[in-house]
Z-matrix of the N, CA and C atoms (Angstrom, degrees):
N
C 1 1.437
C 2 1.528 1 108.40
N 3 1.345 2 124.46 1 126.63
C 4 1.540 3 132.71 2 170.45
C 5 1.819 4 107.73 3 -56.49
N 6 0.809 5 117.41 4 91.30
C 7 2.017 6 103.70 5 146.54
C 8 1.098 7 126.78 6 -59.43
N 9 1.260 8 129.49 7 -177.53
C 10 1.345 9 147.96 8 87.31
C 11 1.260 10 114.44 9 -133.71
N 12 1.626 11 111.78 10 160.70
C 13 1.415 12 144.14 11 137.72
C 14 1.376 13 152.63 12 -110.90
N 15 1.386 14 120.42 13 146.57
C 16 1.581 15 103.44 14 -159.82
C 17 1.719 16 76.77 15 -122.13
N 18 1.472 17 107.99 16 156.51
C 19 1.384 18 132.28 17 168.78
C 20 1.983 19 110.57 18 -139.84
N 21 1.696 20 99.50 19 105.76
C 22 1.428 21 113.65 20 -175.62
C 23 1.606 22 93.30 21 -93.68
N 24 1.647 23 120.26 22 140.50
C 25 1.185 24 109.04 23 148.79
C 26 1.542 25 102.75 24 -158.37
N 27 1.565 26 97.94 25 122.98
C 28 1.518 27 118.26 26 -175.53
C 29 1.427 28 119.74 27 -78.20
N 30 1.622 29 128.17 28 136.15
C 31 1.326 30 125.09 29 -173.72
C 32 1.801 31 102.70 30 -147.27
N 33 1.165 32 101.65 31 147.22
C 34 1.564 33 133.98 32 -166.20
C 35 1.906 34 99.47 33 -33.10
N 36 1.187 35 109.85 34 -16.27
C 37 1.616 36 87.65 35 -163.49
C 38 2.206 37 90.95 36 -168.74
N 39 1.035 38 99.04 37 156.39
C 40 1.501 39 96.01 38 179.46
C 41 1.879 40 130.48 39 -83.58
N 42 1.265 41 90.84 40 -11.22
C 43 1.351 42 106.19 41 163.46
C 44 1.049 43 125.99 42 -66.80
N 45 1.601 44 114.24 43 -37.78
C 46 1.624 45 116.59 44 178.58
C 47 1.915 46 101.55 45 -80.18
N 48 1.477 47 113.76 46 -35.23
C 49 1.377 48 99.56 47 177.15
C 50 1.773 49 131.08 48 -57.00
N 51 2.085 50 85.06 49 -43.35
C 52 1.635 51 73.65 50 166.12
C 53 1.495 52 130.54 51 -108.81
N 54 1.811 53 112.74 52 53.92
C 55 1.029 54 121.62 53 178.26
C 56 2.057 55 82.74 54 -111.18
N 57 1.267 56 108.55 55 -44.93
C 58 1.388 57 95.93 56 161.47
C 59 1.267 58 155.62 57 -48.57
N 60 1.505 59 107.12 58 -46.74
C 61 1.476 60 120.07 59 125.99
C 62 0.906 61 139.19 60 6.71
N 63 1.462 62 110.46 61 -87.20
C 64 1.747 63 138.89 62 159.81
C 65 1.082 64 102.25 63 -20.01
N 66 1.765 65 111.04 64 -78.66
C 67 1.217 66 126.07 65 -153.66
C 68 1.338 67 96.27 66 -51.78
N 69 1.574 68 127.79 67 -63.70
C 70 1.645 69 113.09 68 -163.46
C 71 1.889 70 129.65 69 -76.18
N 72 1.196 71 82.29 70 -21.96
C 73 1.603 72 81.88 71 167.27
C 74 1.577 73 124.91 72 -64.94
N 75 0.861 74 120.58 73 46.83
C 76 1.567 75 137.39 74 163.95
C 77 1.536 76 101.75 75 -124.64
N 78 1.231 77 124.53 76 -5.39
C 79 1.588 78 121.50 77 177.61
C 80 1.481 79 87.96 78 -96.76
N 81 0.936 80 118.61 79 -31.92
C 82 1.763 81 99.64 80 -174.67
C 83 1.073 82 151.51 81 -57.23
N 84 2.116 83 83.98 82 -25.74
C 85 1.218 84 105.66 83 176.59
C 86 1.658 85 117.63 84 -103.43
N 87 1.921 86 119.58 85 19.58
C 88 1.339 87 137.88 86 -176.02
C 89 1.129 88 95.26 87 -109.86
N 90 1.310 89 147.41 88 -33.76
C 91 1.510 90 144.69 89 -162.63
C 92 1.470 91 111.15 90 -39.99
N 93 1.462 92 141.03 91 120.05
C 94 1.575 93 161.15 92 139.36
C 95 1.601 94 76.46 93 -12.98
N 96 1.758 95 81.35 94 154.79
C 97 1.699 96 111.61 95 176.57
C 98 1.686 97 94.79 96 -79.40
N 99 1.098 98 111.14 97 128.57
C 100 1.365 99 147.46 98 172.19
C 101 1.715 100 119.02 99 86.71
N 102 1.090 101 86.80 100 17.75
C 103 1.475 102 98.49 101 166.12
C 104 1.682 103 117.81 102 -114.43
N 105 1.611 104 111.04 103 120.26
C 106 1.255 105 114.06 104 177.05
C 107 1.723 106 105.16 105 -119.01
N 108 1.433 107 95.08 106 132.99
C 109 1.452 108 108.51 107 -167.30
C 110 1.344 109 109.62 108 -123.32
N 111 1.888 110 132.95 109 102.83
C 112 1.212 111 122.43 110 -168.46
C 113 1.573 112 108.29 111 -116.91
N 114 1.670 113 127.28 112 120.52
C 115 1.197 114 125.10 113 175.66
C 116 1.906 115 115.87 114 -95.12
N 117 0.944 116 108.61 115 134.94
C 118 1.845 117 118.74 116 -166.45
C 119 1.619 118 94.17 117 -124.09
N 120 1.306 119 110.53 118 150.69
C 121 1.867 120 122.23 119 134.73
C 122 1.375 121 106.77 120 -136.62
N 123 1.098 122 96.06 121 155.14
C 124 1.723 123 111.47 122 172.29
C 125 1.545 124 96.13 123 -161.83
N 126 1.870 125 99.52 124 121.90
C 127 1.104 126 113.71 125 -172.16
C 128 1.749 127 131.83 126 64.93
N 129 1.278 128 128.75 127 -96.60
C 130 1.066 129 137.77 128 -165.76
C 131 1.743 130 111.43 129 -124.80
N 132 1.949 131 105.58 130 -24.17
C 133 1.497 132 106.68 131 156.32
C 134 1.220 133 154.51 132 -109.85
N 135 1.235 134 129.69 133 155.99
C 136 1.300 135 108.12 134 -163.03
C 137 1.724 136 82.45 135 -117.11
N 138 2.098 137 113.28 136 148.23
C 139 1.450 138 123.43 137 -145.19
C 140 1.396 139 100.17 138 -140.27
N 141 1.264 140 125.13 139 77.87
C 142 1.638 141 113.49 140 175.27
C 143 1.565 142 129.99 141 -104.57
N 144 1.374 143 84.75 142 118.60
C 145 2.012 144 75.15 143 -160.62
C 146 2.095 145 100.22 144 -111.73
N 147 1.250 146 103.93 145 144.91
C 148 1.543 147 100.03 146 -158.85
C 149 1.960 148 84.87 147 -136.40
N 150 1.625 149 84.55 148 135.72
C 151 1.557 150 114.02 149 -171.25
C 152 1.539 151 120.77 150 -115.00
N 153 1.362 152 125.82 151 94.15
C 154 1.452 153 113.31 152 -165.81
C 155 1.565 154 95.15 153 -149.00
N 156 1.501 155 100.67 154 171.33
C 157 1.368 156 123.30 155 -166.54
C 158 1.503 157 91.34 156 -122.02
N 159 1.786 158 126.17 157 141.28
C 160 1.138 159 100.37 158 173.91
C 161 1.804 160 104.05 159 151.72
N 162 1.189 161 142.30 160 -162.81
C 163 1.594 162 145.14 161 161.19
C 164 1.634 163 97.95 162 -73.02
N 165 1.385 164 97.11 163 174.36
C 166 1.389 165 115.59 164 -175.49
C 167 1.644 166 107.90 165 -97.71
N 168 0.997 167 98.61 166 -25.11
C 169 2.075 168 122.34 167 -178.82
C 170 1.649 169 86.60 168 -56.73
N 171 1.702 170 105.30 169 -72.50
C 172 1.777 171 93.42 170 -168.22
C 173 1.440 172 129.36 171 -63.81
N 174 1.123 173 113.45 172 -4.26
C 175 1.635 174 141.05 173 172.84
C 176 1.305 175 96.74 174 -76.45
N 177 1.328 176 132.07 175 -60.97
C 178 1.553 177 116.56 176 -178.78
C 179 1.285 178 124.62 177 -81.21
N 180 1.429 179 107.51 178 -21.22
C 181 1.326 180 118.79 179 158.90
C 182 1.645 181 122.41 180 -43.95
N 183 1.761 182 111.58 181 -46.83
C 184 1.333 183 125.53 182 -170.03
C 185 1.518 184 92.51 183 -67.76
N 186 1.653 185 125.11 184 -56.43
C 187 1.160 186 123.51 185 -162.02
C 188 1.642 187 105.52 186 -83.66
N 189 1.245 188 122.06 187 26.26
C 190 1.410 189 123.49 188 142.52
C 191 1.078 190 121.88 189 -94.98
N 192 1.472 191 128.65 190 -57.08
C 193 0.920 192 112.12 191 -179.31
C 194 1.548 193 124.58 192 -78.09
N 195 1.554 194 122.70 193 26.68
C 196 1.286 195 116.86 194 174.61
C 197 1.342 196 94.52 195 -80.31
N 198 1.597 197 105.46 196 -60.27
C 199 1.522 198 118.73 197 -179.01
C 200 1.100 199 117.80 198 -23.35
N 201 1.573 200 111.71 199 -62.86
C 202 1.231 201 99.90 200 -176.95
C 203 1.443 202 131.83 201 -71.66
N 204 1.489 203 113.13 202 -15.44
C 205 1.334 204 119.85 203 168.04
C 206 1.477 205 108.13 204 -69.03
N 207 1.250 206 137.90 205 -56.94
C 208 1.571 207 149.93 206 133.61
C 209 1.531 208 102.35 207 10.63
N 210 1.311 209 130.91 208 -69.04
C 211 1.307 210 133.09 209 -163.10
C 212 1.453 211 101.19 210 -80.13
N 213 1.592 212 126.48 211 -43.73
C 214 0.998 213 111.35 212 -156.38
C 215 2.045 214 90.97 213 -97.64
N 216 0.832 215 121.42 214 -1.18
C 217 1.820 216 102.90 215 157.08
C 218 1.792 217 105.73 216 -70.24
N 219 1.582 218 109.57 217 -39.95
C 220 1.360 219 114.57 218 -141.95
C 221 2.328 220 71.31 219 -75.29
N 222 0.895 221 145.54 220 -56.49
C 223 1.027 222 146.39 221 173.90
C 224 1.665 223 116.19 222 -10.27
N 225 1.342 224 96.09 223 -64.89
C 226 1.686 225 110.30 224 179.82
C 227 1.502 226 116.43 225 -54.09
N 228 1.318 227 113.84 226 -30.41
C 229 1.477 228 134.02 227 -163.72
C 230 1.404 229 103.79 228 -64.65
């Protein structure tokens, strides 16, 4: 089955988005074969939208562990 998901999350100023950014784009370039995982900011958000073929388990799986990568950049900040 095709997915996708998008994950928006807005923060006070654009520096912290694309210090967030930063941080996840190193997953983009780990993603399993048929999984495409793209991280963006513009301005104040940071925009990750993830494209795969596959169960719904590894789909929530992906959007856990963004989160949690997500929290723990937004942590350092």
């Amino acid at each position: 089955m095709r997915m996708r998901a998008r994950v928006t999350c807005v923060y006070g100023d654009g520096s912290s988005a694309r210090a967030v950014a930063a941080a996840l784009c190193p997953d983009n370039f780990q993603a399993p074969k048929g999984v495409q995982i793209l991280t963006a900011w513009h301005d104040n958000r940071v925009s990750t939208d993830i494209k795969m073929d596959g169960k719904i388990e590894t789909l929530l799986a992906t959007l856990d562990d963004l989160l949690a990568c997500t929290s723990t950049a937004e942590s350092v900040l």
